[in-house]
C-alpha positions as CSV (number, residue, x, y, z in Angstrom):
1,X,-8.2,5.8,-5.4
2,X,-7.4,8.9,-3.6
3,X,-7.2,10.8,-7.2
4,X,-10.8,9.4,-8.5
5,X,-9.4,7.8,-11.5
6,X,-9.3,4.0,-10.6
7,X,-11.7,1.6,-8.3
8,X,-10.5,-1.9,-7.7
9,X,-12.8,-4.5,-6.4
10,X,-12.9,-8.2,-6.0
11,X,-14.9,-10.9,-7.8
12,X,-15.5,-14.0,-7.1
13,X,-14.8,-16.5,-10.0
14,X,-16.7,-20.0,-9.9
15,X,-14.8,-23.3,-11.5
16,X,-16.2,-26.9,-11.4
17,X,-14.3,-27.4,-8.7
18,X,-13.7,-24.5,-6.6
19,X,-14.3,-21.0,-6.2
20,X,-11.8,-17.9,-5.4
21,X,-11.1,-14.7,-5.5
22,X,-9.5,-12.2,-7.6
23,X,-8.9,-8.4,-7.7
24,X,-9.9,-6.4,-10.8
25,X,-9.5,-2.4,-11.2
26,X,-11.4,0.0,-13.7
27,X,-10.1,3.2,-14.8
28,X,-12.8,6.1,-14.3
29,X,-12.4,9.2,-17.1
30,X,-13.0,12.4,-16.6
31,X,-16.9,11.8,-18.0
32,X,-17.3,9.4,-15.1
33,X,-17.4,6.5,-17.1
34,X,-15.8,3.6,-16.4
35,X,-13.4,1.3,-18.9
36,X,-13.6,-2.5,-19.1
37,X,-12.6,-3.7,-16.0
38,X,-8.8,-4.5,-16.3
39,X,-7.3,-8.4,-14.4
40,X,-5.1,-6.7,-11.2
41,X,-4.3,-10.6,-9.3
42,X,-6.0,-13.3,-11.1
43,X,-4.1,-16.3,-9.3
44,X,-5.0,-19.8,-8.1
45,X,-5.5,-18.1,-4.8
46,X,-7.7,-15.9,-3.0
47,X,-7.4,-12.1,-3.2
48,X,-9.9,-9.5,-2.1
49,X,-10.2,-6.4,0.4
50,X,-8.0,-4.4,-2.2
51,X,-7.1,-1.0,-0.9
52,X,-5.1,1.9,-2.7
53,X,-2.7,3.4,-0.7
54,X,-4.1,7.3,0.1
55,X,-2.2,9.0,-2.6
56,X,-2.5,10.6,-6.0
57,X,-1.9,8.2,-8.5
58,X,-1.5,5.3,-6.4
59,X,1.6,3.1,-6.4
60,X,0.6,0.5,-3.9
61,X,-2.0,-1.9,-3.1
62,X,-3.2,-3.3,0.3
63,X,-4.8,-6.7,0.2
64,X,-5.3,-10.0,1.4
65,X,-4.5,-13.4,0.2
66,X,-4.2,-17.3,1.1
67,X,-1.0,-18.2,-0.9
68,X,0.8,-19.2,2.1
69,X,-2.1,-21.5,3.4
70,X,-3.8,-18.7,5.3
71,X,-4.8,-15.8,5.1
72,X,-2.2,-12.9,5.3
73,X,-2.0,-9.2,4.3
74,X,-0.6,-7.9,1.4
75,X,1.1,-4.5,-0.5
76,X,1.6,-5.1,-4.5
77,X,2.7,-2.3,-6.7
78,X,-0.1,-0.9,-8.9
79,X,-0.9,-0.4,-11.8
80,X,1.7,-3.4,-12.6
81,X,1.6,-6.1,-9.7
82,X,5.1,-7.5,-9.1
83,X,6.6,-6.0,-6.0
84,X,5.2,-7.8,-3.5
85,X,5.5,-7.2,0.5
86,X,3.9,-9.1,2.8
87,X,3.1,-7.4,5.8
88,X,1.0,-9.1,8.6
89,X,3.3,-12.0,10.1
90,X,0.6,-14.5,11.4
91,X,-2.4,-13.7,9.7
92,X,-4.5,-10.8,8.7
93,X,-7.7,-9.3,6.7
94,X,-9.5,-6.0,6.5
95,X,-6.8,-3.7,5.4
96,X,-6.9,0.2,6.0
97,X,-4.8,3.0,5.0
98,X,-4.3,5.9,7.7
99,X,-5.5,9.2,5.7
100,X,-1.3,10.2,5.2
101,X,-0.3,6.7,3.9
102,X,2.2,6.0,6.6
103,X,0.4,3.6,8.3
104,X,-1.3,0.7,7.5
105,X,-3.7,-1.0,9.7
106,X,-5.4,-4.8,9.1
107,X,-6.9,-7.1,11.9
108,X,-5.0,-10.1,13.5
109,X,-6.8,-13.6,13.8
110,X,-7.2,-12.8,17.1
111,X,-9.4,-9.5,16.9
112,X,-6.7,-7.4,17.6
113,X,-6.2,-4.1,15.5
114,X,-2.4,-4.1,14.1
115,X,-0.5,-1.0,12.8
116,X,2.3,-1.3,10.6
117,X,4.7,1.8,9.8
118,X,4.8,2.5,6.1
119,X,8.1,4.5,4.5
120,X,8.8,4.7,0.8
121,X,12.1,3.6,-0.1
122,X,13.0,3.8,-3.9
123,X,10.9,1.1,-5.6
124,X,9.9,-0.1,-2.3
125,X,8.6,0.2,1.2
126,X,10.1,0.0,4.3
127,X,7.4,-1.8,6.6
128,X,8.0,-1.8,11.1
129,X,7.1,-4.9,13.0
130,X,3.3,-5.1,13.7
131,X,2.1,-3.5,16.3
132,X,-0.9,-4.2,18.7
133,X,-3.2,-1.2,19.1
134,X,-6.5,-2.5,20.6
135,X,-9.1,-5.5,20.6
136,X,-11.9,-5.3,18.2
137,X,-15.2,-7.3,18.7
138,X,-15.7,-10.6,16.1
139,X,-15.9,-9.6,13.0
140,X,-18.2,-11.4,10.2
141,X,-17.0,-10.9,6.5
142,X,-17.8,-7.2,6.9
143,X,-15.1,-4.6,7.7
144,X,-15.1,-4.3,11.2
145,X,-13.5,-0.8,11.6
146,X,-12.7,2.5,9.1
147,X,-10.5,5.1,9.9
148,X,-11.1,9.0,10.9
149,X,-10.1,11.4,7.8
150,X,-7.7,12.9,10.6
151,X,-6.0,9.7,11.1
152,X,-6.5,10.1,15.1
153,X,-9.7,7.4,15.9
154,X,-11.5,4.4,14.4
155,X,-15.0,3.3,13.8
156,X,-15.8,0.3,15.4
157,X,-18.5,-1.9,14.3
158,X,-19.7,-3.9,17.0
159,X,-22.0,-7.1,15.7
160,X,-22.6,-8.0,19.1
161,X,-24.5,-5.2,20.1
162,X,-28.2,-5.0,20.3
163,X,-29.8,-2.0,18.2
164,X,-32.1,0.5,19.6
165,X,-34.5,1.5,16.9
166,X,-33.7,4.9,15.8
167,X,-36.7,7.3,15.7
168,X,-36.0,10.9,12.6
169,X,-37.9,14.0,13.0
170,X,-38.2,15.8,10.4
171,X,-39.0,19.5,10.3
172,X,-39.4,19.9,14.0
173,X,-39.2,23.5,14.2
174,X,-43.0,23.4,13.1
175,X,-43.8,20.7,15.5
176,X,-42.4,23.6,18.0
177,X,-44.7,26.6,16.4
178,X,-47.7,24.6,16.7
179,X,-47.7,23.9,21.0
């Protein structure tokens, strides 16, 4: 979280007969240590890519989940889940916060980067219709993008792409004296 005092994370918890996912949070003191990690969603469905919202003591959770039979994105009051929004209309993963908190981005099924207008509203939020930004390459189970601490461009991952071995110099300046 944006404050330092929680980190939620998903684990994967194995049955005889299935597997899924659930989201778990720890609170971090002011030593640095961490407590017991504390159940957030522990259903009969999948929920992972947790996100805090980009605020000091964080009232809102991004994530994803199947409930409805696919995969869609989520916002869930924190610390206590119960207020639940859904916010991608036709599926959705990988959600980001914008730095402010007043957008919230996740990718469509078909690659496409959405944004979503966040307002507060009493005990709520006041979400805008999905909106397309741009086309993003496939995207494995990695997150495919991140977002500038100015709010203004992404970071796109691009799987696709050959890589061009990258060659570090260090301490040049004395390769320099020596010619």
């Amino acid at each position: 979280s944006l404050d330092g005092k929680y980190v939620v994370y998903d684990e994967q918890v194995r049955t005889n007969t299935s597997r899924q996912n659930d989201l778990y949070y720890v609170t971090v003191g002011p030593d640095g240590e961490f407590s017991k990690p504390i159940p957030y969603l522990t259903t009969s469905f999948d929920e992972w890519e947790g996100r805090f919202i980009p605020e000091p003591n964080p009232k809102w959770l991004a994530y994803r989940s199947n409930e409805t039979d696919s995969y869609e994105v989520y916002l869930q009051s924190f610390p206590v889940p119960g207020n639940k929004i859904r916010v991608s209309t036709n599926g959705g993963r990988f959600p980001a916060w914008s730095p402010d908190g007043k957008e919230l981005y996740y990718m469509a099924p078909d690659d496409r980067l959405m944004a979503v207008s966040v307002k507060p509203m009493g005990n709520s939020l006041q979400l805008s219709t999905p909106q397309p930004l741009f086309q993003l390459p496939p995207a494995n189970n990695a997150y495919p993008y991140d977002v500038s601490r100015d709010g203004k461009r992404f970071l796109v991952s691009d799987p696709t792409q050959t890589t061009t071995p990258l060659t570090i110099v260090t301490n040049w300046p004395s390769l320099l004296a020596k010619h």
